[in-house]
VEXMI-657754 format. One record per residue (C-alpha): x negated, y, z. Coordinates in steps of 0.5 Angstrom, whole numbers, plus 2048, in hexadecimal, padded with zeros to 3 digits. Each point is the difference from the previous one (the first is absolute). Layout:
! residues N
XYZ;...
***
This chain:
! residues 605
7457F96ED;805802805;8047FA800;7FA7FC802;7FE805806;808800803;8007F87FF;7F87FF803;802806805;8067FC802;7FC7F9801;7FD803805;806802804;8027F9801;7FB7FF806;805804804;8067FC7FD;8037FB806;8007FB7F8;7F8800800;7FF7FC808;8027F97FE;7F98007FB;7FB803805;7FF7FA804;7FD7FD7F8;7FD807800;7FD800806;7FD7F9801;7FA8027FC;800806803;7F97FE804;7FD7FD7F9;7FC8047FB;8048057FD;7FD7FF7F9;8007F87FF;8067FE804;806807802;7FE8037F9;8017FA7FC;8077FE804;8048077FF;7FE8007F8;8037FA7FF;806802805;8008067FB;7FF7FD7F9;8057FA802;806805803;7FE8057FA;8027F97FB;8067FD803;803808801;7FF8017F9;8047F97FE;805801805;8028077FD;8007FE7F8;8017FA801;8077FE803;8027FB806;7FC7FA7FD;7F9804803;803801806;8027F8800;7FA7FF7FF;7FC804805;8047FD805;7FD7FA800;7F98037FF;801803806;8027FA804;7F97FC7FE;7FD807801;803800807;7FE7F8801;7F98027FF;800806805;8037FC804;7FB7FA800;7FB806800;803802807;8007FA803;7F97FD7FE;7FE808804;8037FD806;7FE7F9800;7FA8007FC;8007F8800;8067FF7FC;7FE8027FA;7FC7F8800;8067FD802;8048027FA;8007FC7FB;8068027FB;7FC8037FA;804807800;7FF800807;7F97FF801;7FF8057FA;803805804;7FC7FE806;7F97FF7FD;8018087FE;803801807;7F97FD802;7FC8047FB;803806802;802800806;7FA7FD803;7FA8047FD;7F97FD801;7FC8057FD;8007FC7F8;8087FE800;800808803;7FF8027F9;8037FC7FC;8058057FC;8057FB7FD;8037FE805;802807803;8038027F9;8047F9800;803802808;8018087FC;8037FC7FB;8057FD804;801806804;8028037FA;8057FC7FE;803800808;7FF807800;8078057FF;800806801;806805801;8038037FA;800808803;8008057F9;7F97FF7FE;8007F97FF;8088007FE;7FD8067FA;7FB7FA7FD;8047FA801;8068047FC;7FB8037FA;7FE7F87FF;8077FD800;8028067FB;7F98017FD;7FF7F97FF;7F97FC801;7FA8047FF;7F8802802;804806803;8057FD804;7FB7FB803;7FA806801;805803803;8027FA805;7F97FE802;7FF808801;805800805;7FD7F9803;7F9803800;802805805;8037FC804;7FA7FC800;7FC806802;804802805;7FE7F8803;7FA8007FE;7FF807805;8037FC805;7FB7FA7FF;7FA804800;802803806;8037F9803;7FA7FC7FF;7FB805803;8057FF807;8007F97FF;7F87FF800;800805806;8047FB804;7FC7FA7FE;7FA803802;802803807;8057FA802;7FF7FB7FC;8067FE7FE;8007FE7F9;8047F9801;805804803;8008057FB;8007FB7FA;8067FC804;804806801;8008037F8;8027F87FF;806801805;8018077FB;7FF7FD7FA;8067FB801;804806804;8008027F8;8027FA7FD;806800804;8018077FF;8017FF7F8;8037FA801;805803805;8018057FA;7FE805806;7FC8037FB;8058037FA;806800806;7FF802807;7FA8047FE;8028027FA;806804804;7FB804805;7FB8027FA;8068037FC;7FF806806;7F97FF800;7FD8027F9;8068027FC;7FF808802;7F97FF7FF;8007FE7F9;8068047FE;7FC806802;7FA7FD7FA;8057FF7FB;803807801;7F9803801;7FE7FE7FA;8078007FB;8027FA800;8067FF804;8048057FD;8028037F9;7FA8037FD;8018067FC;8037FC7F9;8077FE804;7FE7F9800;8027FC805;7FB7FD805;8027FB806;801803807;7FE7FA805;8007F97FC;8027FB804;7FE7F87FE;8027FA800;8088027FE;800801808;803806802;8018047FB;800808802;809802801;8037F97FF;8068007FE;804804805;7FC8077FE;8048067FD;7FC8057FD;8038057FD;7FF8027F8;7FC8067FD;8048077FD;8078007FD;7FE7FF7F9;8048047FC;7FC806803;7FA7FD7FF;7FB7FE7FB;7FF7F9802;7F8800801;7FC7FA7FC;7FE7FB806;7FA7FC7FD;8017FB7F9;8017F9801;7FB7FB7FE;8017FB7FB;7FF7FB804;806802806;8057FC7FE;7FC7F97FF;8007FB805;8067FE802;8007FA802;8087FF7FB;8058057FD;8077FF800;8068037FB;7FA8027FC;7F97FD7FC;7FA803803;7FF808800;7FB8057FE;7FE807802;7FE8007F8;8067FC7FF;804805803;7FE8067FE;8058057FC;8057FE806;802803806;7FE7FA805;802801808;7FC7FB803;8047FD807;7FC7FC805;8047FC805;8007F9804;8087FD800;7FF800809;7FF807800;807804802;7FD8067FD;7FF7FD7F9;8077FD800;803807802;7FB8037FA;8027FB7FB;8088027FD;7FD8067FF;7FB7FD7FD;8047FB7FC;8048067FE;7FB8047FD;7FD7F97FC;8088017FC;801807800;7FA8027FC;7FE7F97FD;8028027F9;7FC807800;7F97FE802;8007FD807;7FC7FB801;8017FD808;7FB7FB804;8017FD806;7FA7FD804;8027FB804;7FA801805;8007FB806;801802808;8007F9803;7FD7FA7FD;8077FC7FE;8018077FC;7FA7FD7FB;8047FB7FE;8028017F8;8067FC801;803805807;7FE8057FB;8047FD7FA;8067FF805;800807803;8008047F9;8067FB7FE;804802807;7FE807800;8028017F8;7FA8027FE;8008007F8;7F98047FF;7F97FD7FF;7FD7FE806;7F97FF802;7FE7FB805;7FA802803;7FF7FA805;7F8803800;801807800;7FC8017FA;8058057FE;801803807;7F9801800;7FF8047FA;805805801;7FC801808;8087FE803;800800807;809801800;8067FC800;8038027FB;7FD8057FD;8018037F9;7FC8027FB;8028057FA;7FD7FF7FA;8008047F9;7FF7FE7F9;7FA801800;7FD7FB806;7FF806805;803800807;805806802;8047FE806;8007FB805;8047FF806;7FF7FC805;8067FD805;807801800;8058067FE;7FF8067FB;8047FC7FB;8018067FC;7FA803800;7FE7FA7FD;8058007F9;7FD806800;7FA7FF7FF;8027FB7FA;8048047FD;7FB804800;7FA7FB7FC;8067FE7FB;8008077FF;7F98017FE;8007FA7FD;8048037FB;8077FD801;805806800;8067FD802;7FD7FD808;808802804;7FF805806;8047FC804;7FE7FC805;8027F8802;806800805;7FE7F9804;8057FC805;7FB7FA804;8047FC804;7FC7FB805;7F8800802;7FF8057FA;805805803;7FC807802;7FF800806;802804806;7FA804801;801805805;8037FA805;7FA7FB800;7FC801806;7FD7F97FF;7F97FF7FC;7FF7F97FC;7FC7FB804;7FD7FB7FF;8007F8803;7F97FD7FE;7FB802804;7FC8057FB;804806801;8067FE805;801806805;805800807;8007F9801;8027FE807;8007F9802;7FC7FF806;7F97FF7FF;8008027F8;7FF7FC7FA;7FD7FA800;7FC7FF7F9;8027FB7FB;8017FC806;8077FC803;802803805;807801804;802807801;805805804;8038057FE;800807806;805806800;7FD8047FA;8018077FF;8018047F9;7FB7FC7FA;7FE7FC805;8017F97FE;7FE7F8804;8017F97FD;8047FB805;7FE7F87FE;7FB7FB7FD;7FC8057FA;7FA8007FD;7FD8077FE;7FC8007FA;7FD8067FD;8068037FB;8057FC804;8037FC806;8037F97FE;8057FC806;7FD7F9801;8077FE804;8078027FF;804805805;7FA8067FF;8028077FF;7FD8067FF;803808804;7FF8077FD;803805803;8018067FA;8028067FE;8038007F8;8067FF7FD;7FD7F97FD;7FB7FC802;7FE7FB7FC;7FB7FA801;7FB7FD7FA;8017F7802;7FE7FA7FC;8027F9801;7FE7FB803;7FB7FA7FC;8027FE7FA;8058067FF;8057FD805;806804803;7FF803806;806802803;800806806;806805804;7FF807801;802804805;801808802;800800808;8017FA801;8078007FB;8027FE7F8;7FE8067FC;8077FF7FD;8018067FB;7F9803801;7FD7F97FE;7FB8017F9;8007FC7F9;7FE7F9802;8047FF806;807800802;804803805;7FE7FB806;7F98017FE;7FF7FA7FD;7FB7FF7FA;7FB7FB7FB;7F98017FF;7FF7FD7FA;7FA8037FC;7FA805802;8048077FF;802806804;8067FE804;806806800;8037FF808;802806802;8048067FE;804804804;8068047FF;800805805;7FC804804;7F97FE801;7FD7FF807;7FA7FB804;8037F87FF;7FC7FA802;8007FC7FA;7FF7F8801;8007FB7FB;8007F9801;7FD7FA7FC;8057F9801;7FA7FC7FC;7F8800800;7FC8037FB;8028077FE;7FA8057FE;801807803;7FC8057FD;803807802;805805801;8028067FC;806806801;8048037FC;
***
């Protein structure tokens, strides 16, 4: 019952979310029609419909959200004809085309009421129907704590209860608005007599709409402002009523859940430190895995399908990664290391390859990295985060230490604490009843990007290309979004960073349209290093670096050589400079001697 209270109570929160502004022109252009016979009808199927594709999207993978797309342009057609017909009312006759007239003989109906097209009921359900479909809330804690039950939970009358639950608070929260709406719009009829303008200029809303969901206003610009907006509020509902941390049975709840595999809370440049030695500690049971965890991997490599049943009597260490995460590929020697040294005393070790940027979703990128990186344990590809979800993840890389009982009793998120770690494993081999587990630890020598890095000279924060999450860009006037553009580069001061030549910037990167762009960050780290993918279909895309304005010479990285020259030949994480000597601030400028090249972000060592 609690749970559908903080999804009701977190529906209403929406009317002060900047996400909800593109669907109250639909709203709002009935605000001066009977409330029962005309605004009603519309927010109940606004609720109904939104309650229905949720549910669908959340259990049942990318064919429902592929399908919801086009619903939502026939949605967004109909409410278009549905603006226009209120600004000129004549032209609904003049349409002929069959979809057309449909949407413009609803407009009529519903647009233009006479006292017995007033009251028609349909009609409103239908405009609630396609507002629904149009309508994309933002994902803050509580809508993120329903959508991540259903996908684990499955489809279900809970999950949908829950979904409409939360949309029925959203349509009181309008409802509230539209009696209050409508009472205002009568008054000015009745003192000015300015219903045709009135009409007109809902009219001219309406469309404002569309083209804010057309524009992807509605899950971007928008969805950036409504983060501040009401995340404090509903995190505040879900401590307030236990369900935004661990409760009294140690078993691990979500924090903040962020949807759409956006921008996942840490990222792959977080460092967090582990938990108490664990020589001197009992190690603590965290929560039991469900049966379910390790199912929806979208493919499993060096292995056959694995379960949590399967696994049990077996010490599992479970590793969630993504191959262009530098933090991941400093984690995984140890990684391996363990895998060899305690497989034949009952370790079981799983990496979860979890993507960060799309190509990463790619089987065959994932299959070509465990090769590279010499990865002979089992694999989960976890293209959909089904497994991610089911462990309430939010880190790259993260471990997860299980016993021989399925119960978590450890995790570590981020770099470092290595030892700690084994210790922890030969810990649970040990209660597991394997006598002979050695007290000695692994010795790795890494070479290359997955050498440790040299923490105490970074300065230097991961930065992102694509407009989602980048931060200190200074070509002058700012990003362009996903639009050509030509570009200049400033005099950038430390983590600053500018792009010089014909670029395209899109979400999760930047793409050069013509040969001769560059891209300048001044930075502060022994190694920087540069996550690139090649132009269309795979083509090479050759480019120079350059520290100062000179070859790197000897503090060149492991995929350039000492004149700085280098090959982007597949989506990865490029190694471009080490320095040998003492670290201090240098400008680092690559330049691309052909088109094509996709830049993603930065990362520091």
């Amino acid at each position: 019952m609690i749970l559908f209270l903080l999804a009701y109570l977190g529906g209403i929160l929406t009317i002060v979310s900047p996400c909800i502004l593109p669907v109250l022109p639909f709203v709002f252009a009935r605000a001066d029609r009977s409330f029962l016979r005309s605004g009603l009808p519309m927010l109940v199927g606004m609720a109904v419909t939104f309650a229905v594709v949720a549910t669908l999207a959340a259990v049942a993978g990318g064919w429902a959200v592929q399908a919801n797309q086009y619903g939502r342009i026939a949605a967004a057609v109909v409410l278009a004809v549905f603006g226009l017909a209120l600004i000129f009312p004549s032209l609904a006759d003049r349409l002929a085309q069959p979809f057309v007239a449909f949407g413009a003989r609803i407009s009529d109906r519903v647009g233009q009421g006479d006292g017995v097209h007033d009251a028609g009921v349909l009609p409103s359900l239908l405009l609630g129907v396609a507002t629904g479909l149009l309508w994309l809330p933002c994902a803050g804690p509580v809508l993120g704590l329903i959508l991540t039950g259903a996908a684990l939970g499955g489809a279900s009358v809970k999950t949908t209860l829950l979904l409409l639950a939360y949309a029925a608070g959203a349509a009181t929260s309008l409802a509230l608005a539209l009696l209050v709406g409508g009472r205002l719009f009568a008054a000015m009829k009745r003192s000015l007599g300015v219903g045709e303008w009135i009409r007109r200029g809902l009219g001219v809303a309406v469309l404002a709409g569309v083209a804010a969901i057309a524009l992807g206003l509605d899950s971007g610009f928008l969805a950036r402002l409504s983060t501040a907006s009401t995340v404090a509020l509903e995190q505040g509902l879900l401590e307030r009523f236990g369900a935004g941390s661990r409760s009294a049975d140690a078993q691990r709840k979500p924090s903040v859940l962020m949807s759409d595999g956006g921008a996942m809370a840490g990222g792959p440049g977080m460092m967090m430190r582990g938990k108490p030695d664990a020589r001197d500690e009992a190690l603590p049971i965290e929560g039991a895995l469900p049966s379910s965890a390790l199912n929806g991997a979208v493919e499993w490599l060096n292995s056959p399908p694995l379960t949590v049943e399967g696994l049990k009597g077996k010490v599992v260490l479970v590793d969630f990664w993504t191959y262009s995460c530098i933090n991941c590929l400093r984690a995984i020697p140890y990684v391996r290391a363990w895998a060899e040294k305690y497989r034949d005393q009952g370790l079981v070790v799983i990496g979860v390859h979890t993507p960060e940027f799309a190509f990463e979703k790619s089987s065959k990128n994932v299959r070509a990295a465990v090769s590279d990186l010499k990865i002979g344990y089992p694999v989960a590809v976890d293209s959909n985060y089904a497994i991610w979800r089911a462990f309430f993840n939010q880190y790259w890389p993260a471990h997860y230490f299980i016993d021989s009982q399925g119960r978590i009793r450890h995790h570590h998120f981020g770099e470092g604490d290595y030892d700690e770690s084994e210790r922890v494993i030969q810990k649970l081999l040990a209660e597991a009843g394997e006598s002979n587990v050695s007290a000695d630890l692994v010795a790795v020598k890494a070479s290359g990007a997955e050498a440790a890095s040299d923490a105490m000279s970074v300065r230097s924060p991961e930065t992102y290309i694509g407009y989602a999450r980048a931060e200190n860009f200074i070509s002058p006037g700012g990003a362009v979004e996903d639009a050509r553009h030509v570009y200049a580069t400033g005099t950038p001061r430390l983590n600053e960073w500018a792009l010089a030549g014909d670029w395209t910037i899109g979400k999760e990167s930047a793409v050069l349209n013509e040969t001769g762009g560059s891209i300048l960050y001044r930075f502060h780290a022994r190694d920087l290093h540069l996550v690139l993918g090649p132009g269309a279909e795979g083509k090479p895309v050759r480019f120079r670096v350059t520290i100062d304005g000179a070859a790197p010479g000897l503090d060149h990285g492991g995929d350039i050589d000492i004149q700085g020259f280098g090959t982007v030949t597949g989506q990865r994480l490029y190694q471009l400079i080490r320095q040998g000597g003492p670290v201090a601030d240098h400008t680092f400028e690559i330049e691309f001697l052909d088109p094509g090249v996709q830049a993603y972000a930065f990362t520091f060592g």
